[in-house]
C-alpha positions, 0 to 999 in steps of 0.5 A: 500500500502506498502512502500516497493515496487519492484525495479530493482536490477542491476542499470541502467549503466548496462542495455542494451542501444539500437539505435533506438528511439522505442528502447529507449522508451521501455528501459525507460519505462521498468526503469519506471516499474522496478524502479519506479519513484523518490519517487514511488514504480514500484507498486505505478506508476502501480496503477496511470497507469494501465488501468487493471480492477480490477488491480493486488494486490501488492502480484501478481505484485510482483510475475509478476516482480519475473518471470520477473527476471527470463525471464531476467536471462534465457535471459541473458544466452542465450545472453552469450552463444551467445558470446561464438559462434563461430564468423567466418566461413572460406571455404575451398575446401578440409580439407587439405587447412586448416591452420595447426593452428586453432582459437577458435570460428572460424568453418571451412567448407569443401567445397568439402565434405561438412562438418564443423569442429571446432578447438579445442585448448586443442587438436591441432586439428579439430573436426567435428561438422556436415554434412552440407546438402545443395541441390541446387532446380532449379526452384520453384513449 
């Protein structure tokens, strides 16, 4: 066993804090894997818990834990571009009853001829974005 091991890079203030009790039992549990215990490698405490038969060698648990740094990057891109959404919608009946200034992330919806637009702040104007295809089904099968 080495003494090196694997650890967590970012420190933990930086992780993600969740509400629910379950929540927090697997942030703690995934500290546990990516840190370790004080005075233990993550690889160390893997071996003292695994129930794997036969466990990971160092090489593969440390290959695991490189793509899960690369799950959790491709992950944290996925929640910034999330953040980059749009966060507000606003129905109108016609395009005309939009305000003559729109805000960014906001996506404005036609009603009458439904269709969606979005401001662009470069431009000082809208830009659609689809056809909104909504059917009304009366009834069921």
């Amino acid at each position: 066993m080495s003494e090196q091991g694997v650890y967590f890079s970012p420190p933990p203030s930086r992780a993600l804090k969740f509400g629910s009790d379950s929540d927090r039992e697997l942030y703690m549990a995934n500290i546990v894997f990516y840190r370790g215990l004080p005075g233990k490698s993550a690889y160390e405490y893997y071996l003292e818990t695994t129930i794997d038969n036969p466990p990971l060698t160092e090489a593969e648990f440390g290959n695991l834990f490189n793509q899960m740094r690369e799950k959790i990057e491709i992950l944290r891109s996925d929640v910034d571009e999330l953040k980059n959404t749009p966060s507000d919608v606003i129905y109108k009946e016609t395009y005309y009853e939009f305000p003559s200034l729109g805000k960014k992330d906001t996506i404005y919806v036609d009603t009458t001829a439904s269709l969606s637009y979005r401001w662009d702040d470069a431009e000082l104007k809208y830009y659609p974005i689809n056809e909104l295809r909504i059917d009304i089904i009366n009834g069921g099968n």
